[in-house]
C-alpha positions as CSV (number, residue, x, y, z in Angstrom):
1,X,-93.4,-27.5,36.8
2,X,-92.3,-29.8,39.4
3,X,-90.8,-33.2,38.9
4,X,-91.1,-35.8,41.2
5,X,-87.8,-38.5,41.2
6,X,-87.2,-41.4,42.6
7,X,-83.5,-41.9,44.8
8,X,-81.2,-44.7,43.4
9,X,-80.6,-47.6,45.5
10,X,-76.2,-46.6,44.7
11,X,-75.3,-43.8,45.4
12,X,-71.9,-42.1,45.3
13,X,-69.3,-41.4,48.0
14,X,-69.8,-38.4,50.0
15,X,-67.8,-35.3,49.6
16,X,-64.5,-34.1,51.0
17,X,-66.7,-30.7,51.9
18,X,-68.4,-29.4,55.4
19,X,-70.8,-31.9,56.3
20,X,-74.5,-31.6,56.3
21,X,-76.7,-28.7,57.5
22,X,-79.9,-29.7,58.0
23,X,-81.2,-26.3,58.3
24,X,-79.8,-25.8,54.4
25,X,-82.2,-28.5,53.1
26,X,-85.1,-27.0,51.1
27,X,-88.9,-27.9,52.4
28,X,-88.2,-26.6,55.6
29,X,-91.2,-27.9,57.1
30,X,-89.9,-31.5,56.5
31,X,-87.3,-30.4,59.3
32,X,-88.6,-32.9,62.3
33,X,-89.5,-35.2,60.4
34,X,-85.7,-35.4,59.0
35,X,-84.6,-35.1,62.7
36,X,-86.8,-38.1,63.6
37,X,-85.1,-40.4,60.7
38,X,-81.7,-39.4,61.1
39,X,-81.2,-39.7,65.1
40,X,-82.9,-43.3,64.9
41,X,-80.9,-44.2,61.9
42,X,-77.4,-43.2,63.2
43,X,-78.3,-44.7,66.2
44,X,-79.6,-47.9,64.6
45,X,-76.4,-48.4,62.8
46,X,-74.0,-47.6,65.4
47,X,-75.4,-49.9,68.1
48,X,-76.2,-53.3,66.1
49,X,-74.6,-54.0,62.6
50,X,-76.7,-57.4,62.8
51,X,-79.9,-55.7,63.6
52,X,-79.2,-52.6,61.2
53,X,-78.3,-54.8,58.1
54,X,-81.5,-56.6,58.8
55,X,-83.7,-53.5,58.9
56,X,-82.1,-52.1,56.0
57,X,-82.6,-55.4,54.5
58,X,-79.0,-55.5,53.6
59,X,-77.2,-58.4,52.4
60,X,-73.5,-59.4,54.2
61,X,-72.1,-58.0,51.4
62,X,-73.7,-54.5,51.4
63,X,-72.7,-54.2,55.3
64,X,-69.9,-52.0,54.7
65,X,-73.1,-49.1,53.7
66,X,-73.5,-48.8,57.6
67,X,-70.7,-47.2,57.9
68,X,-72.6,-44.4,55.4
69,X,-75.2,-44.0,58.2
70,X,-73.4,-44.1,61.1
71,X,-71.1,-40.8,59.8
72,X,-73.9,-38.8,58.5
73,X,-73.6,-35.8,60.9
74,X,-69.5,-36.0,59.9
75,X,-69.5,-37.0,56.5
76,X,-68.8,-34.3,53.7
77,X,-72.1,-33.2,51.8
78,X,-72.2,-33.0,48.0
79,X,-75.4,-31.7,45.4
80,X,-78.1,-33.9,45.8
81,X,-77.6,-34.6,41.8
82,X,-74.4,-36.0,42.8
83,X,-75.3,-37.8,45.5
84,X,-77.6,-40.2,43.2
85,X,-76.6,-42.2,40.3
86,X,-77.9,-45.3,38.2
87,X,-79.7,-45.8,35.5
88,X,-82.2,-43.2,35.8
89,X,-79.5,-40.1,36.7
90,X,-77.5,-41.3,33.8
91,X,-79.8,-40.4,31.6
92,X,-80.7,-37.4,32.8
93,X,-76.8,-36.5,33.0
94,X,-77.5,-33.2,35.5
95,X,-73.7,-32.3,35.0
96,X,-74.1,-32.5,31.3
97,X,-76.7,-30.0,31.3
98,X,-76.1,-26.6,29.8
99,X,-76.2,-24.0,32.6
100,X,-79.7,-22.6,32.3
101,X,-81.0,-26.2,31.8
102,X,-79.4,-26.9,35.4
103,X,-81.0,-24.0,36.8
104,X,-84.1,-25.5,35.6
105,X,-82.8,-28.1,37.4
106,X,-82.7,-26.7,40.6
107,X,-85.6,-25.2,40.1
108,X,-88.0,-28.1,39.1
109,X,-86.9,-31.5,40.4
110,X,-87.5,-32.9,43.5
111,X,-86.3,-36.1,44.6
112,X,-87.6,-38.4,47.2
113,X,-85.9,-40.3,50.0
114,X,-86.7,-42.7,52.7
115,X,-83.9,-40.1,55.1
116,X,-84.4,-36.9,54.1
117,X,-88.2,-37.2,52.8
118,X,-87.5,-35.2,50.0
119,X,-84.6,-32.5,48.3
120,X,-83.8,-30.6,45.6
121,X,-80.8,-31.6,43.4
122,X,-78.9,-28.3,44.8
123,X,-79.4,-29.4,48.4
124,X,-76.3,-30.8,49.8
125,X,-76.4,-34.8,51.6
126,X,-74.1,-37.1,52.0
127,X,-74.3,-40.7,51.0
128,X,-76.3,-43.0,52.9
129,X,-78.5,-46.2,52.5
130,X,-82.2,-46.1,53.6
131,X,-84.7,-47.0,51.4
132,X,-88.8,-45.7,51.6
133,X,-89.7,-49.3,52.5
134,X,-87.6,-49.4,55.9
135,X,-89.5,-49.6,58.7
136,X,-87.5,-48.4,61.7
137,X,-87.8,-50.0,65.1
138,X,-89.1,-46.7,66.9
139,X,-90.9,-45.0,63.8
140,X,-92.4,-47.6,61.7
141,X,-92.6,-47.9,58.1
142,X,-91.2,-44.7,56.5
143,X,-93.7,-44.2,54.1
144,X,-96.0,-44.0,56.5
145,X,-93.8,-41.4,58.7
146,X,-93.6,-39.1,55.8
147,X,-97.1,-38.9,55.0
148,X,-98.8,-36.0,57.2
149,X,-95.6,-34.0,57.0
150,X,-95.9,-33.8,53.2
151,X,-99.5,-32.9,53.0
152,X,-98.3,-29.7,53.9
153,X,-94.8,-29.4,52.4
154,X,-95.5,-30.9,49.0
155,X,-99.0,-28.7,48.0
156,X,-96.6,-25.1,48.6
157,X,-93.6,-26.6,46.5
158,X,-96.0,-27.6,43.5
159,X,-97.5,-24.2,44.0
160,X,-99.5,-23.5,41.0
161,X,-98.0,-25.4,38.4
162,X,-98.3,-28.8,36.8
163,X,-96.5,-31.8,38.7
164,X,-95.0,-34.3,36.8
165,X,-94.6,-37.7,38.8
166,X,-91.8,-40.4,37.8
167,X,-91.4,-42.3,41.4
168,X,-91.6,-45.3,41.5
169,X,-94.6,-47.4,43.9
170,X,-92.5,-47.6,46.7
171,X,-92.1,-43.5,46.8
172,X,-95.0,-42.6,45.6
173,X,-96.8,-44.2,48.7
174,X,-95.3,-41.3,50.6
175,X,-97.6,-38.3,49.2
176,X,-100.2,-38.8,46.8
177,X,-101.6,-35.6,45.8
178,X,-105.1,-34.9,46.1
179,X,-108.0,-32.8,45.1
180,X,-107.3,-29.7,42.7
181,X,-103.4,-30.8,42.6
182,X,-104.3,-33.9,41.4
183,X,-105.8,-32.9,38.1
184,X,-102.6,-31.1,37.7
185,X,-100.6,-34.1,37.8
186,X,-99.4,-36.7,35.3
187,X,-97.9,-40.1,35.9
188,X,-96.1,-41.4,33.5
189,X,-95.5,-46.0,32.5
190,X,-93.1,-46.6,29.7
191,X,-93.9,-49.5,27.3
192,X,-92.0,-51.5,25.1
193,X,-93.9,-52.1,21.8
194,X,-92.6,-54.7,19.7
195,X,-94.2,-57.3,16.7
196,X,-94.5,-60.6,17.6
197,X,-96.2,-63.0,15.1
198,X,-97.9,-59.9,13.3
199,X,-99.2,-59.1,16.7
200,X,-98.1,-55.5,18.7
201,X,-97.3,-56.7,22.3
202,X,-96.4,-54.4,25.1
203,X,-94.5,-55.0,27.8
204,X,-92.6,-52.7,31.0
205,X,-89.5,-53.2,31.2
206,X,-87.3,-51.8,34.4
207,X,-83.9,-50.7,33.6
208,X,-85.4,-49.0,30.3
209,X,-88.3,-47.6,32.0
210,X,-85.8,-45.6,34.2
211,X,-83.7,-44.7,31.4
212,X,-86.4,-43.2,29.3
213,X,-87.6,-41.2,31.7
214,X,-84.6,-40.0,32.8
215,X,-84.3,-38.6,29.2
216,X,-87.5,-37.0,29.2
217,X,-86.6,-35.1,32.1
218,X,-83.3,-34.0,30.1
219,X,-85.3,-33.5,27.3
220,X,-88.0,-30.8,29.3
221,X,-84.7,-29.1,30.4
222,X,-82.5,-28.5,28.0
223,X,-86.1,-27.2,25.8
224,X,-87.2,-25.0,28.0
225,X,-90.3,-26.3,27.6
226,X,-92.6,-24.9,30.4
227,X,-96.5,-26.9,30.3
228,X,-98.5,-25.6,32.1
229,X,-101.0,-28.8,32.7
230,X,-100.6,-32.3,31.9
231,X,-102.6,-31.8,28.3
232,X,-99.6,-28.7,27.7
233,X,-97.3,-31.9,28.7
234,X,-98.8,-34.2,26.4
235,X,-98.4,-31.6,23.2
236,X,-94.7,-30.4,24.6
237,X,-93.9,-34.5,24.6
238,X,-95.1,-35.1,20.9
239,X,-93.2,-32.1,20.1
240,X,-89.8,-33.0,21.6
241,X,-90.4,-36.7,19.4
242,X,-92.0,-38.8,22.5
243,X,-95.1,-41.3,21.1
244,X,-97.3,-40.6,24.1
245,X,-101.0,-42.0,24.9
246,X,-103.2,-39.9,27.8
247,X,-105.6,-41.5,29.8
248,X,-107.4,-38.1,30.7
249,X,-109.4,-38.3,33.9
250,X,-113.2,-38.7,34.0
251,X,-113.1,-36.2,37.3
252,X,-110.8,-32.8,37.5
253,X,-109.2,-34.6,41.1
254,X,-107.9,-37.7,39.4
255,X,-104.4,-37.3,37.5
256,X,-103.6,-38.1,34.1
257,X,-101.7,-41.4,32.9
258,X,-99.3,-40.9,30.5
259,X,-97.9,-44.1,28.2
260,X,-94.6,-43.3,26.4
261,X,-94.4,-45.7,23.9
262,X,-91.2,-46.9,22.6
263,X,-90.1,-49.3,20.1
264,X,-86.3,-49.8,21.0
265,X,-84.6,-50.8,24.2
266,X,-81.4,-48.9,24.4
């Protein structure tokens, strides 16, 4: 199984550690495309604060994250799944995880970014602030840069398996999967339910949409549970005390939609 995250906008401080190693990162073949996005960014930031806030669509009070992208080459590296935190990491609590859950872990997720394209939680970063929606001066829009270079990374990483895909809009513009693949892949909304007037409404709501899903994730892990297709998904789901609706697709290349359906917001 493969698991396909989203960044967080925060993220914590670097480490104290030996800086990055690009060569470390896993998805090797994402290596010039990396090279591309890091020499213009530390570049960017180092030349013109003004300009580099304004392509990183950063507020005067978020300037001091420059100084994150400017010292990437220097700056000590940490776990990837240290590196990100919010709402959805939380959740998932990677440090909290027993330790064959967190080789799981290792093992399964993947998480996008608009700098490094995309890393494992065991693959050592430092802190930085560039989202997927960035378009760079000299590259262009970033989704759009990552595309052709994860046509062929992403296939070899799902290998075989299903591919379970929690990004958000913004990353998931990046790689869509296609053919075979996609009939191997679920996405995955989670709705509110709640009675109003006698009447079920349902409604998306952000901060709990991350948070749940960050808890399946935790969930999968710490089970074991190992689905083999999005309908093994489905059943491992219900089993683990998810309500869950599947949309399954009319065509074997289409992937499956998944509602979780919840009835409190905690």
């Amino acid at each position: 199984m493969l698991v396909l995250l989203p960044p967080s906008e925060g993220k914590a401080a670097s480490g104290r550690g030996a800086p990055l190693k690009p060569e470390s990162l896993s998805l090797p073949g994402l290596a010039p495309a990396r090279a591309a996005v890091l020499d213009e960014l530390v570049e960017l930031c180092a030349a013109d604060e003004s300009k580099a806030a304004e392509v990183l669509g950063l507020s005067p009070g978020l300037r001091g994250e420059l100084t994150k992208n400017v010292e990437l080459r220097t700056a000590g590296a940490r776990p990837a799944g240290e590196i990100y935190t919010g709402v959805l990491y939380d959740a998932l609590g990677l440090a909290t995880l027993d330790s064959a859950a967190k080789r799981r872990a290792r093992a399964s997720l993947l998480v996008f970014s608009g700098l490094w394209g995309a890393v494992r939680v065991g693959d050592r970063i430092p802190s930085y602030r560039c989202s997927m929606g960035v378009k760079l001066p000299g590259l262009g829009l970033l989704a759009a840069h990552w595309r052709e270079p994860m046509e062929a990374a992403l296939p070899e990483a799902a290998g075989g398996g299903l591919v379970l895909d929690l990004r958000s809009s913004a990353y998931a513009a990046a790689w869509k999967p296609g053919g075979e693949l996609a009939g191997r892949t679920a996405t995955v909304r989670v709705l509110h339910s709640q009675i109003v007037d006698g009447v079920e409404k349902r409604s998306v709501v952000s901060h709990f949409n991350k948070a749940t899903k960050g808890r399946i994730v935790r969930s999968l892990l710490t089970s074991g549970a190992k689905p083999k297709g999005p309908r093994q998904l489905v059943e491992a789901l219900r089993e683990l005390g998810y309500a869950v609706e599947a949309e399954v697709p009319a065509r074997k290349d289409r992937p499956w939609a998944l509602d979780i359906v919840v009835n409190r917001i905690h």
